[in-house]
C-alpha positions in Angstrom: 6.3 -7.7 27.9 5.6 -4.7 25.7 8.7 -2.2 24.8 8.9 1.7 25.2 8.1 2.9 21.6 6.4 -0.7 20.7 2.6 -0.7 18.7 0.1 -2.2 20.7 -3.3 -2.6 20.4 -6.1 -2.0 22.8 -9.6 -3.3 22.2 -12.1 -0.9 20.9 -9.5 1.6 20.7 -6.9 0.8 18.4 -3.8 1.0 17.7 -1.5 2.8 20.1 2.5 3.4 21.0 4.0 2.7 24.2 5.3 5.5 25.3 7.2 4.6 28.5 6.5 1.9 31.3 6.3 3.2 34.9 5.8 2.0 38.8 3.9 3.7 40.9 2.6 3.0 44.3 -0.9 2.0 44.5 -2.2 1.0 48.3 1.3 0.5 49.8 2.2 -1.9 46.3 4.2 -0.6 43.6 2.7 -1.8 40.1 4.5 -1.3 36.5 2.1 0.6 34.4 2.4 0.8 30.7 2.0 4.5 29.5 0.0 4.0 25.8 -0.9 6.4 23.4 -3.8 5.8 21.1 -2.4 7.1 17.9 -5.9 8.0 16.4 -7.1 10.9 19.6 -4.2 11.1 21.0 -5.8 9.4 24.4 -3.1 8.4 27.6 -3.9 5.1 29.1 -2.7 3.2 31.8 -2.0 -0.1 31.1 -1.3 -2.3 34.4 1.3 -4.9 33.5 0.2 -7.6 35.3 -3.2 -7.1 34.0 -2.2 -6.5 30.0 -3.3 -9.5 28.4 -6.2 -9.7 30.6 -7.6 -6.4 29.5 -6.4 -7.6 25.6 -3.5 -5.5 25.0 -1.7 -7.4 22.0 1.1 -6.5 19.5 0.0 -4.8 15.6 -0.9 -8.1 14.2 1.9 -8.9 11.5 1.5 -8.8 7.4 0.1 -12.5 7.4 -2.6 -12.1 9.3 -3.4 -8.9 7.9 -3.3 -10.2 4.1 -5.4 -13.1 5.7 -7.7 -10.0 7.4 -8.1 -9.2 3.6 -9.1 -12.3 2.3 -11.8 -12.7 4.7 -13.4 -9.6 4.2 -13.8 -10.5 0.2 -15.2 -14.3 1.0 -19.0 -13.7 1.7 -19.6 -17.6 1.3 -20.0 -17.5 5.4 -22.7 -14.5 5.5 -26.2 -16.3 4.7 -28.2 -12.7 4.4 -30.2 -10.7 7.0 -32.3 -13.1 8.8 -34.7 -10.7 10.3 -32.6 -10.9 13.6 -33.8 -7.6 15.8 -31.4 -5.0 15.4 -30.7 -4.7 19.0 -29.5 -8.0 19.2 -27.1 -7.8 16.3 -25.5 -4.8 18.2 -24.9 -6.0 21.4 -23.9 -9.4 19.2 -21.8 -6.5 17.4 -20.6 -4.4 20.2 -18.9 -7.5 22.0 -17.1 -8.3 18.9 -15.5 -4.9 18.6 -14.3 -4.9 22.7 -13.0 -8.2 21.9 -10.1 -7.1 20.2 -9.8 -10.0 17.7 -9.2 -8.0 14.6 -11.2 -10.7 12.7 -13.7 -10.4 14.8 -13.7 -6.9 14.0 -13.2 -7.4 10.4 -16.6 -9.8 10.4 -18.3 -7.1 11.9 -17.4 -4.5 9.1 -18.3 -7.2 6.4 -21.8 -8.5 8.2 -22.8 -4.7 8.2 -21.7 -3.8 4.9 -24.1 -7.0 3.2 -26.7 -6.2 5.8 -26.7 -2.7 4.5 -27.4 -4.3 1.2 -30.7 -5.9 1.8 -32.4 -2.9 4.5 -31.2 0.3 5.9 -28.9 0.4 8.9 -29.8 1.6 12.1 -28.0 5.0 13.3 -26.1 2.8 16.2 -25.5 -0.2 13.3 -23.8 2.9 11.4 -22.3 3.7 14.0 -20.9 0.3 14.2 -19.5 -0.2 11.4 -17.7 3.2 11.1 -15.7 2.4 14.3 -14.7 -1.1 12.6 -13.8 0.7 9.7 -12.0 2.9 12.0 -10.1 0.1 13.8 -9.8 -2.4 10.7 -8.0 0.1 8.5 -5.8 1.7 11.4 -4.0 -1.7 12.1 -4.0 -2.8 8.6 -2.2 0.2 7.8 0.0 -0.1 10.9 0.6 -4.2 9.7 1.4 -3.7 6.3 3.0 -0.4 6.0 0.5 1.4 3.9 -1.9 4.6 4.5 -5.1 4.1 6.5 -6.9 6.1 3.4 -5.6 3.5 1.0 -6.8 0.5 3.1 -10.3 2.1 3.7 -10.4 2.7 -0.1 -9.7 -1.1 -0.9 -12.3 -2.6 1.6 -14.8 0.3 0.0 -13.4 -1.3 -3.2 -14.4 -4.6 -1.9 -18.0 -3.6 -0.9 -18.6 -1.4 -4.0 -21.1 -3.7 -5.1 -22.8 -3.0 -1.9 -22.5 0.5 -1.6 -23.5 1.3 -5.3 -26.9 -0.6 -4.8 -27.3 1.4 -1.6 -27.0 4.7 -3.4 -29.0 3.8 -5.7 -31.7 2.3 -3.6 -30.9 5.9 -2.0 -32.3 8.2 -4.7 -35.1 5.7 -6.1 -36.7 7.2 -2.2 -35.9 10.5 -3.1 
């Protein structure tokens, strides 16, 4: 059971604040509702509380398992390159990953798209991709270990700088 004024997080749309429990009658049955506000757009939604973990509404996950979120995203000893596996696979692979609401499945989809990005170009829905686990990685790192969401993005571009520098450059050599 989640408190009034308690972070939460809600798959695929981050991190969010409790804002007040309330029954109402649904039917003829009365139901408790969580009231949660997604910090990042302000969004309202309605969190049955029956049905919370069902739908994946969990707790900010603590400074552990976000310093452990951090040390994944530097070990590329698991990513074995681009196979050649069609794009539209990888995003519905991807997609699922991101409504799971396992930040490290979320974090291995940031890191699989940033080395992917090294060896081809991304596709605008892979881009897309990959800027809402950005979005979601840094906002509950932030939240978990009491820094800016800025600073956290700029570490994990930090991280991938070797990536990103050879995409530039690969960048203008078309131009």
């Amino acid at each position: 059971m989640f408190k009034v004024n308690e972070l939460v997080v809600y798959p695929s749309q981050g991190v969010g604040k409790v804002e007040r429990i309330e029954s109402q009658e649904i039917s003829g049955a009365t139901a408790d509702f969580y009231i949660v506000r997604i910090l990042s757009n302000n969004v309202t939604l309605m969190v049955p509380v029956s049905n919370a973990t069902n739908v994946g509404l969990r707790p900010v996950c603590s400074v552990r398992t976000g310093q452990a979120i951090f040390e994944s995203l530097k070990d590329r000893s698991e990513f074995t390159g681009y196979t050649g596996q069609n794009w539209n696979r990888r995003y519905r692979e991807y997609s699922e990953k991101l409504k799971s609401g396992d930040l490290s499945d979320v974090a291995y989809v940031l890191k699989e798209l940033f080395l992917i990005g090294k060896d081809k170009e991304l596709s605008f829905g892979e881009r897309r991709l990959q800027e809402q686990a950005m979005g979601l990685v840094t906002m509950e790192l932030a939240y978990a270990v009491d820094r800016s969401q800025d600073e956290i993005r700029d570490d994990i571009l930090d991280m991938f700088k070797d990536v990103i520098d050879n995409d530039e450059e690969n960048g203008e050599e078309e131009q």
